[in-house]
Residue, then its C-alpha position, 0 to 999 in steps of 0.5 A: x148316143x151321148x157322152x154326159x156327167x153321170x148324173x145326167x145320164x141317171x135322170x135322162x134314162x128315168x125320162x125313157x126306156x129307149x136308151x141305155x147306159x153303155x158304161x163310164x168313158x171317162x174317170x177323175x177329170x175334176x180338177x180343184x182350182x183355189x184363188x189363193x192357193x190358201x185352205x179353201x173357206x168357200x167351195x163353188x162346184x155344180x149344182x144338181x150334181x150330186x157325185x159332184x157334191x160328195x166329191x166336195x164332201x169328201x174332198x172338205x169335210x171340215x167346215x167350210x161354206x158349200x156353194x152349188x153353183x150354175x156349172x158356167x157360172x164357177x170360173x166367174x165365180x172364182x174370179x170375183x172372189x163369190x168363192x176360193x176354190x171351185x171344183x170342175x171339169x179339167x177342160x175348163x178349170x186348166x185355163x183358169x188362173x189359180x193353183x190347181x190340184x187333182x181332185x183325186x179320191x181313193x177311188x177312181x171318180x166316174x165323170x163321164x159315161x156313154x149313154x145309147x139308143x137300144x136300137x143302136x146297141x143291137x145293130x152292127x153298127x154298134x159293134x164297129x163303134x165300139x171297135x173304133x172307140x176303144x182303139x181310140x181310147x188306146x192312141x189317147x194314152x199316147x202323149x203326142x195324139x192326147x195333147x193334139x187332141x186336147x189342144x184341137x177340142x179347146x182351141x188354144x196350146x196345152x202347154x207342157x206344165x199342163x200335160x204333167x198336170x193333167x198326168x199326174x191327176x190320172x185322169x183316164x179314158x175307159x174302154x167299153x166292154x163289147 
C-alpha cells in the first residue's frame, strides 16, 4: 500500500494489474509561495505532474513563464530567483521564506490518493485498515492531534501563524469508503 500524487498512482497502475486505486486521502495540500509577494512572472511547479500543471494553468492563465522543475529542486529554485513563485506541497513550501498563498480552486484538488495490493483489499485486514484510518482521519480534524502530528513528521514546531494557514487553505484528509 502507498500514499502518492495522483499522477503517480495513474502511471503506477498502467505498469501492473496487482494493485488498485483505493481512493483520494488527501485534497488542496498545495500551497503557492511567491519571493516577492509581487504577480508572479516565472512560475516553478513539478515536472511530470500533470494535475500539478493545470493547477498552474489555472491558477496563471495569463502570460507568465511556466517552468516544470525537479520536485526538490523548487525551493532552490525559488530561493536563487531561476523563478518567483512556485507551486508545492504544504509540507515543504510552509517552511520556505515567502508570502504563501492557498492554491485553492473552485473545486477541491486531489493531491494524494492511496494505492493497494488486490490481495490486501480482500483480506480482513483490509477492513481493520480501513476502520483504523478513517478514525484517523477523524482525530487529525482535532487541532491539538493535527498540529503534533504535523510537527512529528516535519521535525520542528508548527507555529500558530502557520496553523491558520494551513486552516484557511481547507486542506482535507479524506475518509475512504469501506
Amino acid at each position: 500500500m502507498a500514499i502518492i500524487c495522483p499522477d503517480s498512482a495513474v502511471e503506477f497502475l498502467k505498469s501492473t494489474d496487482e494493485y488498485v486505486l483505493v481512493g483520494s486521502c488527501i485534497q488542496n495540500s498545495s500551497i503557492i509561495v511567491s519571493k516577492t509577494g509581487m504577480p508572479a512572472r516565472r512560475v516553478g511547479y513539478a515536472q511530470n505532474r500533470p494535475h500539478i500543471q493545470s493547477m498552474v494553468d489555472k491558477l496563471y492563465p495569463e502570460a507568465v513563464e511556466k517552468k516544470a522543475l525537479i520536485m526538490h529542486a523548487l525551493p532552490y529554485s525559488l530561493e536563487n530567483g531561476m523563478v518567483d513563485t512556485v507551486l508545492l506541497d504544504i509540507t515543504t513550501g510552509l517552511s520556505l521564506s515567502g508570502k504563501k498563498n492557498n492554491a485553492k480552486l473552485e473545486n477541491p484538488i486531489v493531491t494524494h490518493v492511496i494505492v493497494a495490493s488486490k490481495s490486501f483489499i480482500e483480506r480482513e485486514d483490509f477492513k481493520g485498515f480501513v476502520e483504523l484510518y478513517n478514525e484517523s482521519v477523524n482525530e487529525l480534524a482535532k487541532p491539538k492531534t493535527f498540529k503534533r502530528a504535523f510537527e512529528d513528521y516535519k521535525g520542528a514546531a508548527l507555529s500558530d501563524k502557520d496553523y491558520e494557514f494551513i486552516k484557511q487553505a481547507n486542506i482535507e484528509f479524506v475518509q475512504i469508503e469501506p
